[in-house]
N, C-alpha and C positions, 0 to 999 in steps of 0.2 A: 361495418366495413373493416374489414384486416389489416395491417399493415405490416411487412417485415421488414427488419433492419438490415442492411448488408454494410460493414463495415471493408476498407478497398486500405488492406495492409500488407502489399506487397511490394512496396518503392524497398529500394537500397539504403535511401538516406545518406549518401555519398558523403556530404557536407559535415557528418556527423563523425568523421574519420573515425571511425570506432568497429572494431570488431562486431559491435553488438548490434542488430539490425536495430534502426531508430523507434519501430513500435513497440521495441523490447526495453529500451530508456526508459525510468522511472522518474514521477514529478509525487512528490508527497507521499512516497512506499508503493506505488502503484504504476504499474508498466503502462504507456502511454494508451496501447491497444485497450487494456481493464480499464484507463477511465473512459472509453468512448462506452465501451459495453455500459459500464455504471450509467450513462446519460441516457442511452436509449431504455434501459431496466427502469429506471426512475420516469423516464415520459412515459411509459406505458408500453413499449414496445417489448414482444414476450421471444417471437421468432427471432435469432439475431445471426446472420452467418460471416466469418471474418474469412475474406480473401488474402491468403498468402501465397508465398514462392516456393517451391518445393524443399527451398535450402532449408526452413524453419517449424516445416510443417510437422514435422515429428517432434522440435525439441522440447525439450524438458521447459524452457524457458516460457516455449509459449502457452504449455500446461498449467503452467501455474499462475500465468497473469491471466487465464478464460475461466469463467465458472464451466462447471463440469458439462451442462444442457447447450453451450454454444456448438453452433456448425462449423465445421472447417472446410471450405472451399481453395484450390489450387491453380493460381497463373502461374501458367507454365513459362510461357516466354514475357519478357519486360516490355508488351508494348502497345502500356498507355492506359492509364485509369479507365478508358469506354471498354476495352478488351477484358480489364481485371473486374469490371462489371459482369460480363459475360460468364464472367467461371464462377459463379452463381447464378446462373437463371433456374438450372433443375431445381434449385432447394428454395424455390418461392416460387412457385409455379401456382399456387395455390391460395397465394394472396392479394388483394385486390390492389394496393398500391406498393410501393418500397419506400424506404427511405435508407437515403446511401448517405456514408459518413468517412470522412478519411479517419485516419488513426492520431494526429496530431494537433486537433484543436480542439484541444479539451477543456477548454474556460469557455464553453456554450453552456446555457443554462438549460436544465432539462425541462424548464417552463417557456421557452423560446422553441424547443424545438416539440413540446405540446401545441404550440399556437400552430405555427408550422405546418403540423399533420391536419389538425382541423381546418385552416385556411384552405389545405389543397383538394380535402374531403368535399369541404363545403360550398369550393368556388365552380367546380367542374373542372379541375386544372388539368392536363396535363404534365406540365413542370412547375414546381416551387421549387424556387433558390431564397438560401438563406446569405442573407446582407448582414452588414455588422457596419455601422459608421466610426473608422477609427483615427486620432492623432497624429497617424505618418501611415501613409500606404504607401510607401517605396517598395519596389521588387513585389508588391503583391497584386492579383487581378480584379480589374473592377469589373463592377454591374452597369450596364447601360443601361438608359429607361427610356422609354418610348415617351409619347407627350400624354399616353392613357394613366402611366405612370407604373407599369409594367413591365418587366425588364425585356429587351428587344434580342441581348448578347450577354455575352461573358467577356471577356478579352484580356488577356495576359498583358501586363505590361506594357512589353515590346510590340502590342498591335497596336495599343489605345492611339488614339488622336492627344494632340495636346490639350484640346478641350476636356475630352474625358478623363486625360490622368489630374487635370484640377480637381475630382468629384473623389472624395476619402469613402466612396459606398461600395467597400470589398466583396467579393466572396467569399465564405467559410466554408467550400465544398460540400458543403450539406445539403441536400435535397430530397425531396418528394416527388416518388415519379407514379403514372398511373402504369400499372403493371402489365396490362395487354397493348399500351401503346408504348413502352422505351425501349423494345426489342426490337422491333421496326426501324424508331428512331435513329438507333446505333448504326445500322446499318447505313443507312444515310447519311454517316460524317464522313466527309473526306481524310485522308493519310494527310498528316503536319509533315512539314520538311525531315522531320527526325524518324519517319516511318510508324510512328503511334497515332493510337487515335486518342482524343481529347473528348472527354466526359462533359465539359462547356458547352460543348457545341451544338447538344440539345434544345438547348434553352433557346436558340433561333429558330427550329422545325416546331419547337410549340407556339414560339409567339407569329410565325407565320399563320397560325390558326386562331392566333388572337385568345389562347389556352395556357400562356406562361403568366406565373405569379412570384411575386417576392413579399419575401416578412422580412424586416428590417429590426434588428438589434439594439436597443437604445444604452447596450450596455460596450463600449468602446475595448475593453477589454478581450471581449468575444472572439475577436478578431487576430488577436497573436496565436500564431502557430509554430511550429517548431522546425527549423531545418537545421539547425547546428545545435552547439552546446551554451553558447552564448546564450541565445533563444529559450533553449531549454532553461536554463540560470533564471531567466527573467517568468517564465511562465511558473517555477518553483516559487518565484517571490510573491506573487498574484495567489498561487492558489493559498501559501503559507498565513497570508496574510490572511483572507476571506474564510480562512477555519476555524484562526484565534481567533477575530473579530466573533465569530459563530459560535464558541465554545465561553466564550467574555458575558457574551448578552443569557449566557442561558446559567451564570453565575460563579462559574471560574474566573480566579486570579490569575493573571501573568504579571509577574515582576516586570520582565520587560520581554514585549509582544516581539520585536524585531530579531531577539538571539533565540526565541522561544521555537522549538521547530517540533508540532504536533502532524503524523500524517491522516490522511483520509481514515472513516469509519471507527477512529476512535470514540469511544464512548469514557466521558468524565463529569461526575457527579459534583452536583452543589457547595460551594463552602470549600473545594478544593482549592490550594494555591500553590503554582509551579515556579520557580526558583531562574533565574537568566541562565543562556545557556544549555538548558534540557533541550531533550531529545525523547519523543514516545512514539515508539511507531506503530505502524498497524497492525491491528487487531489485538490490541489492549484496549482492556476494558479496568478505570481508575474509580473507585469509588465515591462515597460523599466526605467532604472533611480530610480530605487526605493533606500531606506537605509532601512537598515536591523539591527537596534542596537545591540549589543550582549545578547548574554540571551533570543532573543525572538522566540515567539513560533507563528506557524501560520500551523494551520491546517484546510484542503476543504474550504478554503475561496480564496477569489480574491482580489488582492490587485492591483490599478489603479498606471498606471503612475506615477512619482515623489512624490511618495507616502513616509511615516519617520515612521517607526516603531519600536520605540525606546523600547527594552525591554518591550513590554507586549507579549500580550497573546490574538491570535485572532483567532478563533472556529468558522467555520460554518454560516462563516459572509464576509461582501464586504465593504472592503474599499475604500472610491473614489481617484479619480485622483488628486495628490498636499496636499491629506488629511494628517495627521501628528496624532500618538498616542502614547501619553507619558509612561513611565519608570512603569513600575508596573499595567497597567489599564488591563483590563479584555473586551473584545470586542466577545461575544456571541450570542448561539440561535437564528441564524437569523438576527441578526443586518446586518443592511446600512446606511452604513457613505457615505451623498454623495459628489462630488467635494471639496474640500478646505476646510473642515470639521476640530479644532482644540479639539483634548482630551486631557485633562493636567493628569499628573498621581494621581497612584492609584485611577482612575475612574474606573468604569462597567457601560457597555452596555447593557443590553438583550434586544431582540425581539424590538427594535424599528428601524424607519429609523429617521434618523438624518439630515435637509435641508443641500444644501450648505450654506459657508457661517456661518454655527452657532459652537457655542463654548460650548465646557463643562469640567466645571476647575475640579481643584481636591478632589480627595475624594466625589463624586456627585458619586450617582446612576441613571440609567434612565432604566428602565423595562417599556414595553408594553405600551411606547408612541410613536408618532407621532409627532416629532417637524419641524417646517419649515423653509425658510431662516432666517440666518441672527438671531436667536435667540441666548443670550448670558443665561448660567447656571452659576451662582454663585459659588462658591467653597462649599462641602458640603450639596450641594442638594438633597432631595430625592423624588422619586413619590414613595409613598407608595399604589402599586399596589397591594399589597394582604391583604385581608380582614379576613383570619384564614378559609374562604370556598373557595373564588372565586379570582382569578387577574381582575384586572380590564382596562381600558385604561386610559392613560393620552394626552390630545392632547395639545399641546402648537403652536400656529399660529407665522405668520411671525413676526421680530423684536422686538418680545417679549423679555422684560431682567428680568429673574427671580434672585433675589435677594439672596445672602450668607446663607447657612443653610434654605432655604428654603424648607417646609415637603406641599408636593402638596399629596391632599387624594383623591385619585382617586374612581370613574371616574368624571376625572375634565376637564373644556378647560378654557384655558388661551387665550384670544383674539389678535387679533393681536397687537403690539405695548404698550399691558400692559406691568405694570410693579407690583412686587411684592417685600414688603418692606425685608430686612434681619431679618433672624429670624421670618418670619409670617408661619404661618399652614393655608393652603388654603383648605377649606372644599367643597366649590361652585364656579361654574364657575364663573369669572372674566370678564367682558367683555370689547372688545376693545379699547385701549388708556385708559382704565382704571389704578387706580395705587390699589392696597391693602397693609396692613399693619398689624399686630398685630397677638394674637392668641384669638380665630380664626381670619383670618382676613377681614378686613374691608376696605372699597371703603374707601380714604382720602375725597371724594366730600361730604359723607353723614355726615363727624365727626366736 
């Protein structure tokens, strides 16, 4: 049997007073809309099509939180999750059941919502609705059950009886539908006072045929969804916590779990131990044995083996195996630090690779060079790689020892085993076992 996902991402999110449409709001580096995707990918679910508004449907925004193989389906007018149903039916015509998921409750487990598929496979259902038993259901809609123990309704809120709103047995908007009968179904809901129609209201045309089912959440959490930023803040906490906890049993350290903030699909290695206060975001991958000093920040970069990452700040960069970067440095745009590699603080990195072997002390810039083993950077250093139109490159060759405050004016090469005196301005290339000195500076052989 088939199943496709349709994810129904076309609300406003009013509540969210934010420019940013709410399935675009991120919990743990990852836009609300990516982690519904991530749940159905992980239950097994391969087909997945997200319904939006036509305001989002082209952005960049929503590009980057879809894997590249998602559908994108378009409601056109706002009216009402059974409608926003509808502008997907063409792109799952072909599969035997659906399973619909809103964009905002993304603390389902994606073993709740395998059970789920199976239950609806295997009972003959019609409808499966997904229940969550949660701590406070204020403002959120229950499940009714009939006396078979099957859900009879859905009901918001402001329908429930007082009896039913004593019953914390929510819905997560999640469901299983059989696919040649909820197109029917839809049709068959009445217009709400607001002129939308309401995706709930299925769940009564199936249990009139005695063919609706629920799977019931034993995990309370489940249940939080997102309409504001408050909300959002708290579902941040839930997942923050459930990664450390995840990332602790599989033999990482955290100083302390509560300032510790790792997002989704990070991968960290054995023996590591990360500092209060960091920050790693996603799509870094942390070796084994690593230190992780407090305060620091490492985001889409790779960090090798017994690698010391002492409070800086590494962006979109790779640091090597045994490498070490100091308290305050900036390690950017592409940078590689290779093997054994030492940055003393308050350095920056951009776009260069860095040999094994070589050194770069503190307060030193290095932009859009090339340096090789075993080269030593003076404290204070800069390649002055932009010229007010163009960057330029600096290449500095093996066992080169660039001297204190030294201003290299790119595009320069420094040869192998040169040396540059402190305080020189290097205008032109230097060549090999050469020394210079002065401003501008000058070969010692020729003065």
């Amino acid at each position: 049997m088939t199943t496709a996902g349709i994810i129904l991402a076309a609300g406003k999110g009013t509540r969210m007073r934010s420019a940013t449409p709410k399935q675009l709001h991120k919990v743990a580096g990852v836009a609300l809309v990516g982690h519904t995707v991530r749940i159905l990918r992980i239950a097994g679910v391969n087909d997945i099509i997200v319904v939006v508004s036509q305001e989002i449907a082209d952005s960049d925004e929503l590009k980057a939180a879809l894997l590249p193989d998602i559908k994108i389906a378009i409601q056109t007018e706002q009216l009402g999750t059974a409608d926003a149903l509808k502008a997907a039916r063409e792109s799952v015509e072909s599969a035997d059941s659906i399973i619909v998921a809103p964009a905002d409750m993304v603390l389902v487990g994606d073993d709740i919502v395998r059970q789920m598929i199976d239950l609806h496979a295997g009972s003959g259902a019609l409808a499966t609705v997904l229940g969550a038993v949660v701590d406070d259901a204020s403002g959120l809609g229950r499940i009714k059950l009939g006396q078979s123990g099957q859900p009879e309704s859905v009901l918001e809120e402001h329908e429930a009886t007082d009896e039913l709103l004593q019953s914390n047995l929510i819905n997560t908007a999640w469901y299983c539908f059989d696919n040649n009968w909820i197109w029917g179904a839809l049709d068959a809901i009445q217009l709400a006072d607001t002129g939308e129609v309401y995706l709930p209201r299925v769940i009564e045309v199936a249990a009139a045929d005695n063919r609706s089912r629920v799977v019931v959440s034993d995990d309370n959490e489940a249940g939080m969804g997102i309409n504001d930023r408050v909300q959002l803040a708290r579902v941040e906490k839930v997942m923050q916590r459930r990664t450390n906890e995840a990332h602790m049993a599989s033999g990482v350290t955290l100083q302390d779990p509560d300032t510790t903030y790792i997002d989704i699909d990070v991968e960290i290695g054995a023996d590591t131990s990360i500092g209060a206060g960091s920050y790693i975001g996603t799509r870094s991958t942390i070796g084994a044995r690593v230190v992780i000093g407090p305060n620091s920040q490492i985001t889409s970069s790779k960090i090798g083996d017994g690698a010391n990452i002492d409070g800086a700040r590494i962006i979109d960069s790779v640091v090597g195996e045994g490498t070490s970067v100091g308290s305050n440095s900036l390690v950017r745009g592409g940078a590689e630090l290779k093997p054994k590699v030492k940055v003393g603080n308050l350095a920056e990195i951009k776009n260069s690779v860095i040999g094994s072997g070589s050194q770069i002390s503190h307060f030193s810039y290095v932009g859009d060079a090339t340096l090789g083993e075993n080269v030593n950077i003076g404290a204070g250093t800069v390649t002055c790689n932009y010229d007010g139109v163009n960057k330029h490159p600096t290449v500095i060759e093996d066992d080169a020892f660039i001297g204190s405050s030294t201003m290299l004016i790119a595009p320069v090469i420094i040869g192998k085993a040169a040396r540059t005196g402190a305080g020189s301005v290097v205008r032109s290339d230097v060549l090999a076992g050469d020394t210079v000195v002065g401003v501008p500076a000058k070969s010692v052989k020729s003065s």
